[in-house]
C-alpha positions, 0 to 999 in steps of 0.5 A: 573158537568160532569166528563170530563167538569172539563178537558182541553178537554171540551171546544172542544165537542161543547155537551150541558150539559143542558137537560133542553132542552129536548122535549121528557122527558118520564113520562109514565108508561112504556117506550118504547124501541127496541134493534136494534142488538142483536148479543153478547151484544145486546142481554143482552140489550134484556133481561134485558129491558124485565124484567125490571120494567117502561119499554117494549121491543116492538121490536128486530132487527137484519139483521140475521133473525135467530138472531133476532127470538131467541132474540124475542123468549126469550124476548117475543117481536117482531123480525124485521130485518129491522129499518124501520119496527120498530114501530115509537112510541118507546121512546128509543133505544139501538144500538149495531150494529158493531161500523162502522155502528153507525152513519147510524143507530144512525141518523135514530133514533136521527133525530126522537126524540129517545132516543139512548144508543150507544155501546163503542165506540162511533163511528168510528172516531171523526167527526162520533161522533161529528155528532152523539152528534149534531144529539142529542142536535139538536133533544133534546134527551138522548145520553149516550154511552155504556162505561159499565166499569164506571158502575162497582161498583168496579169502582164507588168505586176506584173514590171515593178513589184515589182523585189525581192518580199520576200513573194509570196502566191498564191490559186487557188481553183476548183471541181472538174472531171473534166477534169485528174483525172489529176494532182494540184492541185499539177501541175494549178493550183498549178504556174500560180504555181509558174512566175510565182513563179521568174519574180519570185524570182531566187534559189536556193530553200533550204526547201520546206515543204507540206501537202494533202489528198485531197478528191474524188479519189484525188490530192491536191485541196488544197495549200498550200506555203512556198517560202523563198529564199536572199534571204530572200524567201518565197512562200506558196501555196495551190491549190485544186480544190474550192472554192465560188468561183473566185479567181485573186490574187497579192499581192505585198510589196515594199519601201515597196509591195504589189501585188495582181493579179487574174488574172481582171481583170488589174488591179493594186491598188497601195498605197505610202508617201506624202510623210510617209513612214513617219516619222509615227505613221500613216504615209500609204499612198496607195492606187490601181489600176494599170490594164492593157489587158487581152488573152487570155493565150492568143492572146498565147502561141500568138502569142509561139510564131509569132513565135520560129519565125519568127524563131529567137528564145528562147520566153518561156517556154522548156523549161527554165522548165518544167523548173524548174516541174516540179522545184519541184512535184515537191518540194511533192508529196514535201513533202505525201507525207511530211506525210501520211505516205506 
C-alpha cells in the first residue's frame, strides 16, 4: 500500500494504484531514455542515465542550444532543442523544464506511451496535476515525481523509526538563486518537506495556518506554515531562499523520543528515555547518533524510475504523492495571500 493511501486524502487523487495495467512494461536489454531540460538538475539526470547500467541516454533537449550541446558533449548522446525532433522510439523520459511548462511537455510524452519522471513539484496547480496523472493511468505508463528527498537514506531511515511523530519541525534555509524564481519558496523549497511530512502523518490534515514575505523577488521568498492533523500531530515548517547559510534539518518528536535528521549528512541524532524512565525528578535521556550509509539521493531516485519500468511496479513517489504535495502547497500559498492581505 502507498504511503499516502493510508490518509484521508486518498479517495480524492482519482490515480490507480494497480500497474498491473500497464501496456509498455520494459524488458529489454536497454531502456531507452531522453533528459528533456537539462538546466541545474537535468543535467544530473543526464549524467547518471548515461552511466547507468540496462539503460541508454539517446537524446538531450533543451531549448538553449548552447545547453543542450554541453550536456550531450559530456553524455555522448545526441543534443536536440526541440521535442519533436526526439526519436519517438524512447521508453521514458525525464522532465525537468521550469514546473510552468510541465503539463505542455509532459502531455507530449504521456499521450504516447512514455514513461515520465516529472520534477518537484508536480505541476503548477491541482487541476495541472490531476491531468498529468489522468494522462498517465489513461496511457497505461510510470509516472513518478522527482520528490528526491524520500530518496535520502537518511530519510528512508527516520520513517522507519518514528512510527507515530507528535511533532515534526522542518528547516530549509538557502541563500538566493535566479534559477527557480518562477515560483514561490513554498512550490520551490518548502514543498521538499511538505512531501517527507504526508509521508510520516498519516492522517487528514484539519487546520493550515501560514505566513511569508516577498524578499528579493516579486513572489513570496520566506514562509513559514502550521499544518495540524486530525491525530493531534502538528507540523511546523519553515523555508527560506534568502538566508546567509544553508540548513536542511527536520526534527522529529515522538513518543518517549526525538529524532533529528540532517539532510546534508544524512545522519540522525537520537535521543530517548533511559532505564529510570521519566520517574525520577531528572529523568535519564540517553543521547546517541543513529548512523546511515550515505547515498546520492538522486542516483537512488532515477534508479527506483528504471526498476518500476522494468518491472511494472508502483513508483515510490508516485502522481498522486505529488498530487497532494501540490494541493497541500497551494493551501499554504492561499493561507500567506489572505495574511498579506491579497
Amino acid at each position: 500500500m502507498n504511503r499516502l493511501e493510508k490518509t484521508a486524502y486518498s479517495e480524492q487523487a482519482g490515480e490507480s494504484r494497480n500497474y498491473g495495467h500497464l501496456h509498455r512494461q520494459i524488458m529489454p536489454d536497454k531502456v531507452k531514455v531522453a533528459v528533456v531540460g537539462v538546466g541545474h538538475l537535468g543535467k544530473y539526470h543526464a549524467r547518471i542515465y548515461s552511466g547507468m547500467p540496462g539503460v541508454e541516454l539517446v537524446a538531450v533537449m533543451d531549448i538553449d542550444p548552447v545547453r543542450s550541446r554541453m550536456a550531450a558533449e559530456e553524455c555522448g548522446t545526441q543534443a536536440l532543442t526541440a521535442i519533436a525532433n526526439l526519436p519517438h522510439e524512447i521508453d521514458a523520459v525525464s522532465v525537468a523544464v521550469p514546473t510552468r511548462d510541465h503539463l505542455s511537455v509532459a502531455r507530449s510524452f504521456l499521450a504516447r506511451g512514455v514513461h515520465a519522471l516529472i520534477e518537484k513539484p508536480l505541476a503548477s496547480n491541482e487541476e495541472e496535476a490531476q491531468e498529468i496523472i489522468d494522462l498517465a493511468h489513461g496511457n497505461g505508463v510510470i509516472l513518478q515525481v522527482g520528490h528526491l528527498e524520500q530518496f535520502n537514506p537518511g530519510v528512508v531511515r527516520l520513517k522507519e523509526l518514528a512510527k507515530t511523530p507528535r511533532f515534526i519541525e522542518a528547516h530549509r534555509l538557502g541563500q538566493f538563486s535566479k534559477r527557480s524564481i518562477d515560483v514561490d519558496v513554498v512550490s520551490d523549497l518548502m514543498i521538499h518537506d511538505i512531501d517527507v511530512i504526508l509521508s510520516m502523518i498519516k492522517s487528514e490534515i484539519t487546520a493550515i495556518y501560514a505566513s511569508g514575505c516577498e524578499v528579493l523577488t516579486d513572489r513570496v521568498d520566506i514562509a513559514n506554515a502550521r499544518i495540524e492533523f486530525a491525530n493531534k500531530a502538528v507540523a511546523n515548517v519553515t523555508a527560506s531562499r534568502v538566508s546567509k547559510n544553508a540548513i536542511r534539518r527536520i526534527r522529529v518528536f515522538a513518543e518517549a523520543h526525538y529524532y533529528g535528521l540532517d539532510f546534508q549528512s544524512q545522519q540522525i541524532e537520537e535521543i530517548h528515555l533511559g532505564e529510570s524512565g521519566s520517574d525520577t525528578e531528572f529523568p535519564d535521556l540517553v543521547q546517541n547518533t543513529i548512523e546511515v550509509v550515505p547515498k546520492l539521493p538522486l542516483n537512488a531516485e532515477l534508479e527506483d524510475f528504471i526498476d518500476c519500468i522494468k518491472t511494472g511496479r508502483e513508483p515510490l513517489v508516485s502522481g498522486q504523492d505529488g498530487l497532494m504535495a501540490v494541493r497541500v502547497a497551494a493551501q499554504i500559498q492561499q493561507r500567506i495571500s489572505d495574511s498579506m492581505g491579497n
